[in-house]
RODO-2510 file (C-alpha; in nm, 4 decimals, decimal comma):
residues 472
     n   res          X          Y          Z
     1     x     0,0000     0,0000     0,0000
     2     x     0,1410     0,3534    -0,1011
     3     x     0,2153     0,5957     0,1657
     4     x     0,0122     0,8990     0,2181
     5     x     0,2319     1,1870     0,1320
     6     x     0,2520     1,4863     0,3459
     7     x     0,3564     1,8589     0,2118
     8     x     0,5235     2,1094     0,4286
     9     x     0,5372     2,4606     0,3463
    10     x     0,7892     2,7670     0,5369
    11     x     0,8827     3,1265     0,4226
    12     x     0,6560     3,3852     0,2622
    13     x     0,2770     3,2676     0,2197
    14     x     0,0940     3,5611     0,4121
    15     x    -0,2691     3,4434     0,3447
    16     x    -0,1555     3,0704     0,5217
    17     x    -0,1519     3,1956     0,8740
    18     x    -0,3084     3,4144     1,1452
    19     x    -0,1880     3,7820     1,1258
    20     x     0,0484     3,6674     0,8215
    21     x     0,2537     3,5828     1,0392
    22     x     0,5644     3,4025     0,8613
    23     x     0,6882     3,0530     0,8487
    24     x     0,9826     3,0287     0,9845
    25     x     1,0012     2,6408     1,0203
    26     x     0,8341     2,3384     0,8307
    27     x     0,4726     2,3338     0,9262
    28     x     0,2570     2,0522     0,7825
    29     x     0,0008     2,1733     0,4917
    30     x    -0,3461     2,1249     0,6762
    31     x    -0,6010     2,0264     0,4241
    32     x    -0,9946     1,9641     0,4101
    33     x    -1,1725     1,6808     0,3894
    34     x    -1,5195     1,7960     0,3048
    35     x    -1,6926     1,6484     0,0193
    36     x    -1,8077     2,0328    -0,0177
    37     x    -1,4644     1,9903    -0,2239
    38     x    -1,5885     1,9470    -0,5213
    39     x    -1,3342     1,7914    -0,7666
    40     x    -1,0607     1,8063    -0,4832
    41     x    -1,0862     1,3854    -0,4675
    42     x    -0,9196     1,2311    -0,2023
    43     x    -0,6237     1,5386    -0,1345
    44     x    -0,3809     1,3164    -0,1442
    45     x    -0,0637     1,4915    -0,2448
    46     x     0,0883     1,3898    -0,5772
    47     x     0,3725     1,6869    -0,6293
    48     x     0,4595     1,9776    -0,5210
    49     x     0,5617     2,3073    -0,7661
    50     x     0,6331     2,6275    -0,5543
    51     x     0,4394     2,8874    -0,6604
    52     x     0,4993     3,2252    -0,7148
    53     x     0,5082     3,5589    -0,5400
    54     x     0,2925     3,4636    -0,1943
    55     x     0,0847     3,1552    -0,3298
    56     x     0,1941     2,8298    -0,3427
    57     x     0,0808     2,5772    -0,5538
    58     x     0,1040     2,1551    -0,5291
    59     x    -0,1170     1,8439    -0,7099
    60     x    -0,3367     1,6237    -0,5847
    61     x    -0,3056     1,2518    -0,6584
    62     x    -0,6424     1,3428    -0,8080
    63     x    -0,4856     1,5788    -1,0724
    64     x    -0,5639     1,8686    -0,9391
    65     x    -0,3812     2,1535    -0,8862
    66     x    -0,4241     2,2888    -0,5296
    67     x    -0,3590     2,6462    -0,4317
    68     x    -0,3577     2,9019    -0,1582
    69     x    -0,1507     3,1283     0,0706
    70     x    -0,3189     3,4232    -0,1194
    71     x    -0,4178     3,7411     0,0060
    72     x    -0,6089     4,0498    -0,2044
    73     x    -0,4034     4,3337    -0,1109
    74     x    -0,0441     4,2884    -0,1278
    75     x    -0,0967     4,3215    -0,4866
    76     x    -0,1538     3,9428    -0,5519
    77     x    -0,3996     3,8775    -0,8106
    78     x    -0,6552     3,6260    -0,7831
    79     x    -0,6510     3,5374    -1,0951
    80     x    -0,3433     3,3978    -1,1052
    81     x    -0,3436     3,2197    -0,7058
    82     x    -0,7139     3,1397    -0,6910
    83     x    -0,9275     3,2871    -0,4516
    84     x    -0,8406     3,1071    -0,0907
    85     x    -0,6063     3,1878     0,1721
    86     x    -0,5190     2,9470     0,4435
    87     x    -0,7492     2,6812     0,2980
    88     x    -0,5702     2,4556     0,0128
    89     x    -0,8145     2,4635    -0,2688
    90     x    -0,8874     2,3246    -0,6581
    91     x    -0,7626     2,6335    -0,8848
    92     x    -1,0367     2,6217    -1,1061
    93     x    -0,9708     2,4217    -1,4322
    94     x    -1,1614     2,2629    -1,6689
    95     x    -1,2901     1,9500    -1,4815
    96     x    -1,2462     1,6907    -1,7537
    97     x    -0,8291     1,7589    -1,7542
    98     x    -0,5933     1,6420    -1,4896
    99     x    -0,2703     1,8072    -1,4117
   100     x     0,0313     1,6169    -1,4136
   101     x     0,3339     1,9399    -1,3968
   102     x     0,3265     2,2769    -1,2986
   103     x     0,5531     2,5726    -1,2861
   104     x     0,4748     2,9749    -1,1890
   105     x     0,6116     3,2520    -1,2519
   106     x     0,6352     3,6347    -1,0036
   107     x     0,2367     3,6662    -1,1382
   108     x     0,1940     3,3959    -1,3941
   109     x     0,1304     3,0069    -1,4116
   110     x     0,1563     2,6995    -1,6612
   111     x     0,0424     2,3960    -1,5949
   112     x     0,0922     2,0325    -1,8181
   113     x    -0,2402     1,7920    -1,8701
   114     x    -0,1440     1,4246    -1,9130
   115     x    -0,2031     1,4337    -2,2190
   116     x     0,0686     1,6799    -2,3130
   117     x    -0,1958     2,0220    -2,3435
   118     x    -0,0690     2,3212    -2,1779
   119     x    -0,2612     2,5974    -1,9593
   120     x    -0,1645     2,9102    -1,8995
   121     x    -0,2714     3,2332    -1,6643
   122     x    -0,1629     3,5791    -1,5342
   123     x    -0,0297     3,8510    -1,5444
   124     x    -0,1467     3,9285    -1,9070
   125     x     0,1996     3,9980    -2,1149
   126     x     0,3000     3,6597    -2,0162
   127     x     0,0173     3,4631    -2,2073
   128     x     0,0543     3,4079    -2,5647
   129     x    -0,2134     3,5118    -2,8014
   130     x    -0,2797     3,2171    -2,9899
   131     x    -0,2032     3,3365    -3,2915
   132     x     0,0979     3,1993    -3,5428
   133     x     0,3470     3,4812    -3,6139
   134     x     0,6241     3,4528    -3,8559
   135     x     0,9986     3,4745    -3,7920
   136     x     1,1323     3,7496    -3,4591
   137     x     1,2459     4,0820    -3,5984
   138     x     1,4882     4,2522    -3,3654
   139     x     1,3954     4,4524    -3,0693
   140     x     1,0200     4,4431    -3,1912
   141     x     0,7070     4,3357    -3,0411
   142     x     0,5460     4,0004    -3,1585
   143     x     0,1976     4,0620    -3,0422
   144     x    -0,1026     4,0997    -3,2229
   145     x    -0,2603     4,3138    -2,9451
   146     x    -0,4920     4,2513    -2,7278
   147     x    -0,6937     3,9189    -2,7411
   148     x    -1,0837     3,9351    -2,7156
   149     x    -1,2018     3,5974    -2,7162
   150     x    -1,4664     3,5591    -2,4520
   151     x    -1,3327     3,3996    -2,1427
   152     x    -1,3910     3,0127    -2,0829
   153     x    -1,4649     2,9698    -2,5041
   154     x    -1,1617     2,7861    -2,6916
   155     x    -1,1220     2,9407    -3,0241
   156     x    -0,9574     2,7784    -3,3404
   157     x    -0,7343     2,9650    -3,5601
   158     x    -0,6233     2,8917    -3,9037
   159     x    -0,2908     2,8501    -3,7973
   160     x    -0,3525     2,5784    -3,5433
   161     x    -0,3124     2,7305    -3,2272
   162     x    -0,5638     2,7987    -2,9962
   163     x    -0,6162     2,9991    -2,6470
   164     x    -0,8370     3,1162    -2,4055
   165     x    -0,7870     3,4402    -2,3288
   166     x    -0,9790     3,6754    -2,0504
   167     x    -1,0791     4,0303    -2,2208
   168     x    -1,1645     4,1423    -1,8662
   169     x    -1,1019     4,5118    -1,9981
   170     x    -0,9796     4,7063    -2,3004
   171     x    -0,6252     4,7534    -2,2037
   172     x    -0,3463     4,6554    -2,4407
   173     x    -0,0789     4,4184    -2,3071
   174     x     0,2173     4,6558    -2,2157
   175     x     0,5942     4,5920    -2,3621
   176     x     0,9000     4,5377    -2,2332
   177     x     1,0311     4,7798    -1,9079
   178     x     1,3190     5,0019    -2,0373
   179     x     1,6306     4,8605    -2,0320
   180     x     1,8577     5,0946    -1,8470
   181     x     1,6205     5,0550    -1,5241
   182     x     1,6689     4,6475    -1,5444
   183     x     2,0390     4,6995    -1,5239
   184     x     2,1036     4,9001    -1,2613
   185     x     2,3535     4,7038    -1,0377
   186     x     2,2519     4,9642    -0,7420
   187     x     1,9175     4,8079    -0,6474
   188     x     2,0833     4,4714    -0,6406
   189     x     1,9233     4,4368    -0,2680
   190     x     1,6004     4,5695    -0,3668
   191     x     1,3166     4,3365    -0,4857
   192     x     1,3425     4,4347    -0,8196
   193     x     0,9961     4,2551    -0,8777
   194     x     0,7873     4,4759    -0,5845
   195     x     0,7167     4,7500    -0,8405
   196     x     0,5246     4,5233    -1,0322
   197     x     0,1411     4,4985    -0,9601
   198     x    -0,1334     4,2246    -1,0742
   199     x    -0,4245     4,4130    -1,1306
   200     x    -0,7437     4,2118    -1,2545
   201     x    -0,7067     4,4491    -1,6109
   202     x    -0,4153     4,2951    -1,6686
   203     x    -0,4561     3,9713    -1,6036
   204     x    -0,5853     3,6546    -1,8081
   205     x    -0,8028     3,3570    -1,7270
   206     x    -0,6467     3,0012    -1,8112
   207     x    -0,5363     2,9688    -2,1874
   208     x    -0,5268     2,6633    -2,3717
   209     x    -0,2062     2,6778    -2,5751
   210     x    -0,1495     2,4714    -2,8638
   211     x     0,1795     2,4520    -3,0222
   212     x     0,2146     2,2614    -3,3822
   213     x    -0,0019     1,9361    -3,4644
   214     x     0,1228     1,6306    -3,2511
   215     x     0,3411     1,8161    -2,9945
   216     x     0,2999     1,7166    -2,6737
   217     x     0,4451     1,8993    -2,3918
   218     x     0,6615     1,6632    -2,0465
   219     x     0,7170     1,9838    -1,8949
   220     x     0,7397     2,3641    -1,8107
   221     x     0,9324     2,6281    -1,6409
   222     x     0,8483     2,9878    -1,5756
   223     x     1,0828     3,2620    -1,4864
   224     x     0,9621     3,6790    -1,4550
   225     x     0,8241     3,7141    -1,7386
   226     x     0,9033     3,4045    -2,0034
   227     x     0,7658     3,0386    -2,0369
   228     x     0,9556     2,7264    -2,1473
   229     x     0,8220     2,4583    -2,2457
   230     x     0,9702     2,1017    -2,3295
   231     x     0,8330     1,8531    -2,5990
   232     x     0,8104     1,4678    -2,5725
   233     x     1,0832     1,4992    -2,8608
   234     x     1,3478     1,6832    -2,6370
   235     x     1,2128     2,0244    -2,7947
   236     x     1,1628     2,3629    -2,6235
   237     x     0,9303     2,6279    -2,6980
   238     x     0,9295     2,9635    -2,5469
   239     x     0,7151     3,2945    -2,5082
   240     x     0,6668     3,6022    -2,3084
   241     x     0,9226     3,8744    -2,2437
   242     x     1,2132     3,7848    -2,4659
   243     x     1,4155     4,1164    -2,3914
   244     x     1,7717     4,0205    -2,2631
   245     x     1,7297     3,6769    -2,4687
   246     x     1,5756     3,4507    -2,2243
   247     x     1,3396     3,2972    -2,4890
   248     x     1,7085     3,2197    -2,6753
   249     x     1,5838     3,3218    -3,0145
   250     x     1,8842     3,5553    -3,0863
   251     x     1,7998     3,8480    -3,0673
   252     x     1,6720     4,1022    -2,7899
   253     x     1,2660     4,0760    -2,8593
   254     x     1,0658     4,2364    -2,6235
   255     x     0,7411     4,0273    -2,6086
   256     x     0,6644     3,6787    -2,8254
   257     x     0,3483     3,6363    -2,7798
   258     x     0,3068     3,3029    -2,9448
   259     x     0,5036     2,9686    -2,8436
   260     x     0,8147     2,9576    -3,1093
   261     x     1,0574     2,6587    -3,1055
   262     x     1,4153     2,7690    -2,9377
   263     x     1,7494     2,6404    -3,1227
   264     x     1,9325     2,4807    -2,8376
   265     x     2,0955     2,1718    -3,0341
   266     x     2,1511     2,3414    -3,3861
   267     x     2,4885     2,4966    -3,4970
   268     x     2,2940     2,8415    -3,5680
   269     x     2,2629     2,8579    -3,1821
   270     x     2,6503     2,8399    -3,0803
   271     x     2,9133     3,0716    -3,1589
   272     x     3,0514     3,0545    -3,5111
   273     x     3,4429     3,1682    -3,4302
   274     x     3,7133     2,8999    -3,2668
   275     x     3,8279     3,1399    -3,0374
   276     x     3,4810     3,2548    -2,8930
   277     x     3,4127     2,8503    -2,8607
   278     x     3,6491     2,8041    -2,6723
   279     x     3,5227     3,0039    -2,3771
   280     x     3,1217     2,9983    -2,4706
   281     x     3,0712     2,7081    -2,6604
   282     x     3,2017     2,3470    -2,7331
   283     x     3,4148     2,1381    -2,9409
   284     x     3,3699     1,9138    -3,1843
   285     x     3,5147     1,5736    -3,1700
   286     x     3,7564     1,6677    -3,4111
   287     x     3,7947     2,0004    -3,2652
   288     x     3,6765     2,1969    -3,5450
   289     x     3,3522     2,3644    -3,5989
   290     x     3,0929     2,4112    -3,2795
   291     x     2,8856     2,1519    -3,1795
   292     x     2,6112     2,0926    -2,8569
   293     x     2,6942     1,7800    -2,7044
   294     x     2,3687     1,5493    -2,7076
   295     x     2,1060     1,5284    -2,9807
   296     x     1,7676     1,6591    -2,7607
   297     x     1,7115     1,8826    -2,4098
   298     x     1,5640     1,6592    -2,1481
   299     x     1,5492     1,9683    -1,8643
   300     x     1,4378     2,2920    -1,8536
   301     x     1,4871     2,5701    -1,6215
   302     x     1,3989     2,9777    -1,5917
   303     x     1,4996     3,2203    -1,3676
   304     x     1,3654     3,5630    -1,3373
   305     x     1,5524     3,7012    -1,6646
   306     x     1,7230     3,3896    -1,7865
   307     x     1,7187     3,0352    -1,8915
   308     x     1,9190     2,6798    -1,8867
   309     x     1,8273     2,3615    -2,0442
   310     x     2,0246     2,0243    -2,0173
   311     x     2,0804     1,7998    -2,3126
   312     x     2,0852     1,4108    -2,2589
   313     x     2,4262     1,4447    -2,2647
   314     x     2,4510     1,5737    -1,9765
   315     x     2,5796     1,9697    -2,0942
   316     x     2,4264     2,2895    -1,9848
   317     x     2,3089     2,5815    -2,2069
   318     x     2,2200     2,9092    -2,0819
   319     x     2,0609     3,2556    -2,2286
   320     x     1,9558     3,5445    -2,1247
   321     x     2,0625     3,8244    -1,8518
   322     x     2,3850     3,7663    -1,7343
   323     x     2,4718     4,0983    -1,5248
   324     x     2,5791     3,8652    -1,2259
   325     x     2,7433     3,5850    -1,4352
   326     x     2,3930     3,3659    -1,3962
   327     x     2,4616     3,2747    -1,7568
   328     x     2,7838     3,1121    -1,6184
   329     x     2,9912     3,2236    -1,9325
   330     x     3,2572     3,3873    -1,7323
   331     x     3,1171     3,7190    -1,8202
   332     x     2,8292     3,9569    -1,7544
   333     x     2,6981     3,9982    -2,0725
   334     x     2,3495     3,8837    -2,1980
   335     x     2,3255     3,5505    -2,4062
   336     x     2,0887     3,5720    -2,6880
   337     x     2,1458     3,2282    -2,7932
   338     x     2,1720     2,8999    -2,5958
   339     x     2,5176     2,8816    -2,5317
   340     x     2,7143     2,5778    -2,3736
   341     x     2,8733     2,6386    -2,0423
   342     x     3,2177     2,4964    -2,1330
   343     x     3,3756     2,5055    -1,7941
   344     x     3,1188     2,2075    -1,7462
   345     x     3,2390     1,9609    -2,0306
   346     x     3,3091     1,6506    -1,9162
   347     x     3,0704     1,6380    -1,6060
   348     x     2,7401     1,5074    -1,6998
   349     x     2,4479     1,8101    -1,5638
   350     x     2,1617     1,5802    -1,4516
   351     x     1,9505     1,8937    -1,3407
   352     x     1,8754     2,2691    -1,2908
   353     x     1,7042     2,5248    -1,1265
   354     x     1,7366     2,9282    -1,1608
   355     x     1,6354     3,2000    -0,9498
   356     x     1,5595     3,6113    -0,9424
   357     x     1,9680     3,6168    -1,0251
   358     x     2,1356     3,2825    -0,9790
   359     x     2,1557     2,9438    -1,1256
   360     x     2,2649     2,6029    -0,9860
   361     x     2,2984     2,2943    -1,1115
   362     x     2,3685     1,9063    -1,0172
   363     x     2,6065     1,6607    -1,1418
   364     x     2,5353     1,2653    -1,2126
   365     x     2,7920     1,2147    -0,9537
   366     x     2,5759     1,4615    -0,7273
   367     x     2,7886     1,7715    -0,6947
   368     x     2,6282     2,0943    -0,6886
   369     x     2,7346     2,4143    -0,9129
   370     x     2,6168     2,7373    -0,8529
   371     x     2,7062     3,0763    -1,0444
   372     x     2,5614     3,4457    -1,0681
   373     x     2,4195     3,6627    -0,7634
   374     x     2,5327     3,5766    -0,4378
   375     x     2,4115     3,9169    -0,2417
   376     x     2,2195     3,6975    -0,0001
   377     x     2,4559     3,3822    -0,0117
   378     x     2,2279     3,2242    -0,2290
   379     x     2,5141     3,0257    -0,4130
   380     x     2,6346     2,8652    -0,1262
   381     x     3,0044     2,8950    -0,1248
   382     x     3,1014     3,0382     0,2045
   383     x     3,0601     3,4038     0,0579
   384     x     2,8583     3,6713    -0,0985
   385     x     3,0121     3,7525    -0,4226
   386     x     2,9275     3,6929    -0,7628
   387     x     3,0201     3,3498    -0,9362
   388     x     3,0701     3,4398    -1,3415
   389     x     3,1877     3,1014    -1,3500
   390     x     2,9757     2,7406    -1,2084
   391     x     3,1862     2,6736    -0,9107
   392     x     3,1799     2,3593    -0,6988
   393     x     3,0154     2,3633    -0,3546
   394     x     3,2420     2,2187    -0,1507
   395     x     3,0587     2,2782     0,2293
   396     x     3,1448     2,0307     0,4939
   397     x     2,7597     2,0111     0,5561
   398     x     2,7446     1,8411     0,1425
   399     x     3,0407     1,5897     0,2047
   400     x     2,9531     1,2615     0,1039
   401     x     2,6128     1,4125    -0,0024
   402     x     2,4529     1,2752    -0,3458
   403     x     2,2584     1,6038    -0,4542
   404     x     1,9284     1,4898    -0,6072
   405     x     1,6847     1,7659    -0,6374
   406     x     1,7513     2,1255    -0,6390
   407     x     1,5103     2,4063    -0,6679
   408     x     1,6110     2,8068    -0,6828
   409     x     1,3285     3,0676    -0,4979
   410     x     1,4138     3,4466    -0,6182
   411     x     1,7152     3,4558    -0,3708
   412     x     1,7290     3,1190    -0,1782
   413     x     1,8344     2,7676    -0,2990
   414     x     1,7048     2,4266    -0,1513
   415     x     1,8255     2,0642    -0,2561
   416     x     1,7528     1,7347    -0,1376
   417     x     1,9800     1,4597    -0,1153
   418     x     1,9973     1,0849    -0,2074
   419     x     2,0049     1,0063     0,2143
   420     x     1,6717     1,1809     0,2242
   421     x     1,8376     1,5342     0,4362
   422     x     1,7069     1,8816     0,3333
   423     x     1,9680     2,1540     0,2850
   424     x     1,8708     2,5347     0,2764
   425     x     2,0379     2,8932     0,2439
   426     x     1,9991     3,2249     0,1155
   427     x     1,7885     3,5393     0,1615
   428     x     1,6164     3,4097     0,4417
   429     x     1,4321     3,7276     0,5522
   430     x     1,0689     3,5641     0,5719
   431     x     1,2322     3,2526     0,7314
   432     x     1,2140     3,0276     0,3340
   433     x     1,5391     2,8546     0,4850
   434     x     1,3066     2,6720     0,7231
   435     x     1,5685     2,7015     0,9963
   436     x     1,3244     2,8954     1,3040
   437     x     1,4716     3,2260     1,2529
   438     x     1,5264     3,5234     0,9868
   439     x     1,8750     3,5174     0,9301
   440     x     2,0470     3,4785     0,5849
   441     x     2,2721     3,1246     0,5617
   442     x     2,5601     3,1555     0,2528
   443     x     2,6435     2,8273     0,3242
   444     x     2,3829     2,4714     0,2905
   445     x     2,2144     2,4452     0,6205
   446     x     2,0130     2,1388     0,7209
   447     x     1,7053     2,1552     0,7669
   448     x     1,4848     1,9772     1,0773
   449     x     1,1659     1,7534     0,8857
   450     x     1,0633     1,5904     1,1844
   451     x     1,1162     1,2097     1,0966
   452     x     0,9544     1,2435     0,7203
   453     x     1,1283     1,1056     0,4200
   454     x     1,1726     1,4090     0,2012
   455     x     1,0776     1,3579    -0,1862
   456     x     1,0369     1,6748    -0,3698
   457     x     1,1050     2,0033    -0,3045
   458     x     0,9966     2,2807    -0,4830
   459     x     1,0622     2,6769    -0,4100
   460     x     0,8219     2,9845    -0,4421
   461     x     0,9524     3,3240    -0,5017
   462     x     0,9996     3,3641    -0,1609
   463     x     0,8696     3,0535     0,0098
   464     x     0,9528     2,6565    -0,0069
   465     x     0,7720     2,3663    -0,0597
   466     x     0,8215     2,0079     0,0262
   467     x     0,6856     1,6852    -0,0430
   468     x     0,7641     1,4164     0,2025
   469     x     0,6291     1,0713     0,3179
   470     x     0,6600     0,9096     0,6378
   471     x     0,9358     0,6816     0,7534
   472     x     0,9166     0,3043     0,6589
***
């Protein structure tokens, strides 16, 4: 007989408790029973997939996917958390699908069917119109304006795609924020992502999105602004805010607003000049030419301005905003193109996770690597500067450890290894490290779970998630 699972939940979910209060230490998710539930089945936990900016989100063995930690003024939108606070609840889907992956964004979420169909909701510039565009043209929008197909009715298009789109009111979906005030390097410490607001006007209902004929989607990531999504096939689509390359299409595009295929395996995507390779991208067998180890991507990560995907052969590509060295490229300059982190070849990348300005990754021998920010010790190593480079954590608290899982919140990082122990650290300021107090850790910290079996874990934007079982 299977075990019942059990979710815990710490850090920033202000609707969860009394007087929003924060979590400073695992507490177990307390959900209903009532058959007033409709379409909530048993509650039995399946997953767990962080959530966003003060929601968090799991799924039910059911195929649901449960919500809440909401609140209505903090400038949450409903529309994207669902409308419960302390009391786990169905997000409200079409009944007849069940949820099998999901992923969120700061105000946006995606969410996989098991039969490959993909949903997505929020903040309104992140939902693609449905429509087919033809090829990017630099620093332009690819929009066709606002959508106004009533909400809840699934349109057709000539092109094959199809979406659901809210026309709550008669405002445009806005571009891209100028790009001087995303670079500034002085309001490093300062949630860059507080200025932005979820108003109902600018937010749409759940959107069926369908890519070509026959593509069926194994999973989804969601960073800021941008969506990835992976194909059966090993192939990634991408749309939203595209404007320091995160949606790897080349170029700096400032909203796609339709899913288009991103060139991670294809020689157009890595850097055409030996010398260049040699620090960005990789190496033929015969050392000539430029050439992605692997023949499909198998993970997919976003963070909040860039991306990584992992090819099953084990290398690591990154694109997108590199100010702190998150692209790991030994640089700070944006990556418009999936490029191969080099300093990697040779160690087989199993998986990935990226934050607000860091990325770190694990190794099939279970090694960690973490590069970009570090204000808040979110990379681990001991201090609090910037990594331009993936660097080895080599704590005394990860000896012996075999990394499994590893999940990035905006400015915290959270792993679980193959002994079942839970290691936290970071920005820590609305206790997401789970370790009883407010204080930031720059190095992995255990973290207490109480005799459960950790399985999953899964960070929020600013809170963490974890799926455990009990002990055999």
């Amino acid at each position: 007989m299977e075990k019942e699972k059990v979710v815990y939940m710490w850090g920033y979910l202000p609707g969860a408790m009394p007087q929003r209060s924060p979590l400073l230490a695992p507490i177990v998710v307390r959900v209903p029973q009532e058959e007033s539930n409709i379409g909530a089945g048993n509650y039995s936990w399946k997953d767990v997939c962080g959530g966003g900016c003060g929601f968090a989100m799991a799924i039910s063995d059911s195929g649901k996917l449960i919500t809440w930690g909401s609140t209505d003024d903090l400038g949450q939108c409903y529309l994207t958390s669902g409308k419960h606070g302390e009391i786990p609840a169905p997000f409200p889907l079409p009944e007849e699908i069940s949820i099998v992956k999901a992923a969120a964004g700061w105000a946006h979420c995606v969410a996989i069917t098991e039969t490959g169909e993909v949903y997505t909701w929020g903040w309104k510039e992140c939902i693609p119109s449905g429509k087919f565009l033809g090829e990017p043209a630099e620093d332009k929008e690819i929009s066709d304006g606002q959508s106004s197909f009533p909400a809840q009715q699934v349109s057709p298009h000539p092109q094959g795609l199809r979406s659901t789109v809210a026309a709550a009111s008669g405002i445009e979906t806005r571009g891209g924020e100028d790009g001087a005030k995303r670079r500034r390097v002085s309001s490093a410490k300062k949630p860059a992502e507080s200025s932005s607001s979820c108003e109902e006007g600018l937010s749409a209902l759940p959107c069926l999105v369908s890519l070509n004929p026959g593509v069926r989607i194994v999973s989804v990531a969601a960073g800021g602004r941008h969506t990835l999504a992976l194909s059966d096939i090993g192939q990634v689509w991408g749309w939203g805010y595209g404007g320091e390359g995160q949606l790897g299409l080349g170029s700096r595009i400032r909203m796609v607003s339709s899913p288009h295929p991103v060139p991670c395996i294809d020689s157009s995507s890595l850097r055409n000049d030996r010398a260049m390779g040699l620090s960005h991208g990789c190496l033929g067998s015969e050392g000539q030419g430029l050439r992605v180890p692997g023949n499909y991507v198998k993970r997919i990560a976003c963070g909040g301005r860039h991306s990584a995907v992992i090819t099953d052969a084990g290398a690591l590509l990154t694109f997108g905003w590199g100010l702190y060295g998150q692209c790991g490229q030994g640089s700070t300059d944006d990556e418009l193109s999936p490029t191969c982190v080099s300093s990697l070849l040779g160690i087989r990348i199993e998986s990935v996770a990226a934050g607000l300005w860091h990325t770190v990754c694990t190794s099939a021998d279970g090694d960690v690597y973490a590069f970009g920010g570090n204000q808040f010790g979110q990379l681990g190593t001991g201090a609090e500067q910037a990594e331009t480079l993936p660097r080895l954590l080599d704590a005394p608290s990860l000896e012996n450890m075999h990394v499994k899982v590893v999940s990035c919140g905006a400015r915290h990082t959270a792993v679980v290894t193959g002994d079942s122990k839970v290691f936290c650290w970071g920005w820590n300021k609305y206790g997401q490290l789970g370790l009883g107090d407010v204080i930031d850790r720059n190095i992995p910290s255990q973290v207490s779970m109480d005799g459960h079996v950790p399985i999953n874990v899964a960070c929020g934007w600013w809170h963490t998630l974890l799926l455990a079982e009990p002990p055999t």
